[in-house]
N, C-alpha and C positions, 0 to 999 in steps of 0.2 A: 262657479260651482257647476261642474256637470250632468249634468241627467241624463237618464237610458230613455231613448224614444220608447213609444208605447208600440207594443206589437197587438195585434187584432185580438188575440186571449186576453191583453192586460186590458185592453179598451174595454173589453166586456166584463171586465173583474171589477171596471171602477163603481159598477152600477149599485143605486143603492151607497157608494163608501164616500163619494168625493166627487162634486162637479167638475164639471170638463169647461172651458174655456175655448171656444170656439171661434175662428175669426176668418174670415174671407179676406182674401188679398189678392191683391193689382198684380204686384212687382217684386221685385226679386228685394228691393227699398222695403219694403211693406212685411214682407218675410222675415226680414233680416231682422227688423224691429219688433215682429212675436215672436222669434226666435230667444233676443233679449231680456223681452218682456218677461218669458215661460211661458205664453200660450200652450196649451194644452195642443191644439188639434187647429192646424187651418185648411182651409179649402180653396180650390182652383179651379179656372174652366177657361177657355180658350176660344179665340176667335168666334164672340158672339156680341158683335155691336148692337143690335137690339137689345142687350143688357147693360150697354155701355162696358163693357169687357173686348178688349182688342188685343189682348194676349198672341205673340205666338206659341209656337207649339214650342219652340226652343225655351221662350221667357219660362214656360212650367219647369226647364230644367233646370234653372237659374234659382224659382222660386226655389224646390227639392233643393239647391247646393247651400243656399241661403240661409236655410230653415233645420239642418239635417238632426236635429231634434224631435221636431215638430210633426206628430200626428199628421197624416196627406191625406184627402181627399181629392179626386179631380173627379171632371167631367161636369154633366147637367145641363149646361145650354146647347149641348150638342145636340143635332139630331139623328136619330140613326132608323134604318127602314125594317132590320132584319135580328133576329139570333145570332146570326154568324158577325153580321156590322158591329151589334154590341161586344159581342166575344173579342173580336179584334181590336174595337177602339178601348179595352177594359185592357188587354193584354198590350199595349200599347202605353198606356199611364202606370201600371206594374213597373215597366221596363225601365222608365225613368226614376222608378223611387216611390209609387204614390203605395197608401197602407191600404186605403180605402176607394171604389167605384162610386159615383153617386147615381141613381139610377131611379130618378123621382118620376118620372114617366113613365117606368121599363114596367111590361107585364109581368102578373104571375111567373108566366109560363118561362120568361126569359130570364129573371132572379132567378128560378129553379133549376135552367142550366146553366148558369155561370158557381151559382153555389156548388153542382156538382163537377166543376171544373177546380174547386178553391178560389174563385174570385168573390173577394166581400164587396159585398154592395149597403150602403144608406139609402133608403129610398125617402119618402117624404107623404107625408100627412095633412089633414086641415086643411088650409089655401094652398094650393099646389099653384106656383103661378102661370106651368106650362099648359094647366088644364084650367082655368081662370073661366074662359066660357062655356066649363061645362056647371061651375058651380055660381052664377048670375054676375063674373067679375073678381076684382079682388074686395071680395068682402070677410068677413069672420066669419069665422066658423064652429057651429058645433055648442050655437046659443039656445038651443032646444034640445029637448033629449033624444028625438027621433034624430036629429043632425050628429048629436054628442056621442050617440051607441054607434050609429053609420061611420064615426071617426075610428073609434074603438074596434070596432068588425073590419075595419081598414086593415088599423094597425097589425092586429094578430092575422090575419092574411098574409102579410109580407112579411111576419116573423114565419110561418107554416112555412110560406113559399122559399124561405133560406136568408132574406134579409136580418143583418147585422144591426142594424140603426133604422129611426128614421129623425127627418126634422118635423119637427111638429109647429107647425105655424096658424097664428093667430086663432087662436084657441082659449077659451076661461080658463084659467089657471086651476081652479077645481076639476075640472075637467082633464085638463092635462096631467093633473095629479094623479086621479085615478086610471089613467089609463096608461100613465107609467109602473104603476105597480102592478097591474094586470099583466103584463109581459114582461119578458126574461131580453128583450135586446133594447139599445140604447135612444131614450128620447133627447133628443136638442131643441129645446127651445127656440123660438124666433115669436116674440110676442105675446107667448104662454107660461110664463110665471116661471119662480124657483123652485119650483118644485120637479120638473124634468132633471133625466142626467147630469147635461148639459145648458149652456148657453151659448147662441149664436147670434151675433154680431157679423156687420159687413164694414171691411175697413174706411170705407169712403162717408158711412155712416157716423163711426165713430170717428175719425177727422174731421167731418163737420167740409167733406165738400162735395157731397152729394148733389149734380145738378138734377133741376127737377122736382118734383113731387116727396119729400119726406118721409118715406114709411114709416106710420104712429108707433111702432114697437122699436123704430130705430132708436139708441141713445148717443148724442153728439158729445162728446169730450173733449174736442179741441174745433177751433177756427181754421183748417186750413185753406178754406173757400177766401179769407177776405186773404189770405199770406199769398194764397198766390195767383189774386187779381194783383197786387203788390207785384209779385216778381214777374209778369207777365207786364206788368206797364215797367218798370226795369230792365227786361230781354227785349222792349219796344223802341227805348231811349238808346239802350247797347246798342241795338243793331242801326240806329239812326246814325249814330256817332261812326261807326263804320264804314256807313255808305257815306258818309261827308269826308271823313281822313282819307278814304279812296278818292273820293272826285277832286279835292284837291292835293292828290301825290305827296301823302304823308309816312307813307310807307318805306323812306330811306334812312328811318330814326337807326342808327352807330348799333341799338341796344335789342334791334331785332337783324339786323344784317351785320356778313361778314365783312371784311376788308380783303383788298386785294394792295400787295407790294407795290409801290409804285414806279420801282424797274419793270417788276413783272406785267403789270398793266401798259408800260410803253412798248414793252415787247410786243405785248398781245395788238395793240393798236398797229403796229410795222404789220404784223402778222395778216391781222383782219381786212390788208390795203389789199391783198392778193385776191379777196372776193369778191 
C-alpha cells in the first residue's frame, strides 16, 4: 500500500493528531527496512566516527533512494564554523532529498537565517549531547523546576527563532508533557515519555548491536550483536578456506573456469614456441 511522504506543513499538522515514529539509520539496509516497516520520519548524518556513524556523503543518497517515503532529516554531528557553512551544508542535504536540517547546536541567530531562506531546521532540547559539558555530562535533565522552566524557555526560543522541531531528550515525561503543549512546533522524544509528538529511536539501539555503553532510554528489540558475532566468525572461516583452496591450487575446478578446444590449445602451444 502506498503512502504520500510527509511534507514540512503535514509534519507540522501531525501535532497534537498522531505520533510520529522516528528512527535513526546506518544504511541504505536500515532505510530500506523503515521504509517497509512505515516509519514515519528517519534521520541521517555523515562522516562522524565519534558517534560511531561513518556514512559517506554518497550512502545519505542511497539512504533518500531506499526510503523515498520516509520523512528525512540529515545532519547533526557535523561541525560547521559559520552562517554561511551552515547555509551551504543545509542546501547541500535539500539537494539530495532530505525534508528536514537538524541543527541541535546552531544558534538563534543562525535558525533565523536559514528559516528566512525556507530551510526547516529540528533543533534539540534537554541533553544535548554536543553541548554535554556544558550541562555537568550526559545526565537528565530538567529534574528541578529551575532546570524544567530553562528547558521550556529553550524550547519557545528556537520555536521564535524559526525552528520547526526539536528532539527532547532525557527529560520527565511530565515535563515533556507540558512543554509540548506549550508550543506550536514538533517535540520527539528520546527518553521523555509518550506524551511528545513523536518518538525517537536509534537503529543500532533498537537491533540490539549498539557497541558500548547502552543509553537507558534506548529500547532493544532484536539481537543483532550476538547474529553477527555469528557471521563475523563465518566471514573468518570463509576467508580461511580461501586462503587454503589458494595455497594449495584449487582454483581449476571445470565449474568456475572455461575450457579451451583441444586443437585450439595445440595450436596455441605451436604458436607460443615463437616466444
Amino acid at each position: 500500500m502506498s503512502r504520500k511522504k510527509l511534507t514540512v506543513y503535514d509534519y507540522l499538522q501531525c501535532k497534537g493528531k498522531r505520533q510520529l515514529s522516528v528512527m535513526f539509520v546506518h544504511n541504505a539496509d536500515e532505510a530500506a527496512a523503515a521504509e517497509e516497516a512505515g516509519i514515519d520520519m528517519i534521520c541521517t548524518s555523515h562522516d562522524a566516527p565519534q558517534f560511531g556513524i561513518y556514512n559517506s556523503f554518497d550512502e545519505l543518497k542511497r539512504i533518500r533512494e531506499a526510503a523515498p517515503t520516509c520523512f528525512m532529516q540529515s545532519g547533526g554531528a557535523v561541525r560547521v564554523a559559520s552562517e554561511y557553512e551552515a547555509m551551504k551544508l543545509s542546501h547541500k542535504y535539500l539537494d539530495i532529498g532530505a525534508d528536514v536540517i537538524y541543527g541541535g547546536n546552531w544558534s538563534y541567530k543562525w535558525i533565523r537565517a536559514l528559516r528566512d531562506e525556507y530551510v526547516p531546521i529540528n533543533s534539540h532540547v534537554g541533553l544535548v549531547p554536543g553541548n554535554a559539558t556544558w550541562i555537568g555530562g550526559f545526565v537528565a535533565q530538567g529534574k528541578t523546576a529551575d532546570k524544567a522552566i530553562r528547558i521550556l524557555e529553550h524550547t519557545i526560543e528556537l520555536q521564535e527563532a524559526g525552528a520547526i522541531g526539536v528532539e527532547l531528550e532525557v527529560v520527565p515525561p511530565k515535563v515533556a508533557e507540558v512543554i509540548t503543549k506549550k508550543v506550536d512546533i514538533m517535540t520527539l522524544s528520546m527518553g521523555s515519555g509518550s506524551q511528545c509528538d513523536g518518538q525517537y529511536l536509534f537503529a543500532n539501539d533498537v537491533l540490539g548491536y549498539t557497541k558500548g555503553k547502552i543509553p537507558r532510554h534506548a529500547r532493544i528489540y532484536k539481537d543483532f550483536k550476538k547474529e553477527f558475532d555469528r557471521l563475523q566468525l563465518e566471514r573468518v572461516k570463509a576467508f580461511k578456506e580461501f586462503h587454503s583452496d589458494t595455497v594449495n591450487k584449487k582454483f581449476n575446478d571445470s565449474k568456475i573456469t572455461v575450457k579451451i578446444d583441444e586443437s585450439e590449445f595445440e595450436k596455441f602451444l605451436k604458436l607460443s614456441e615463437k616466444y
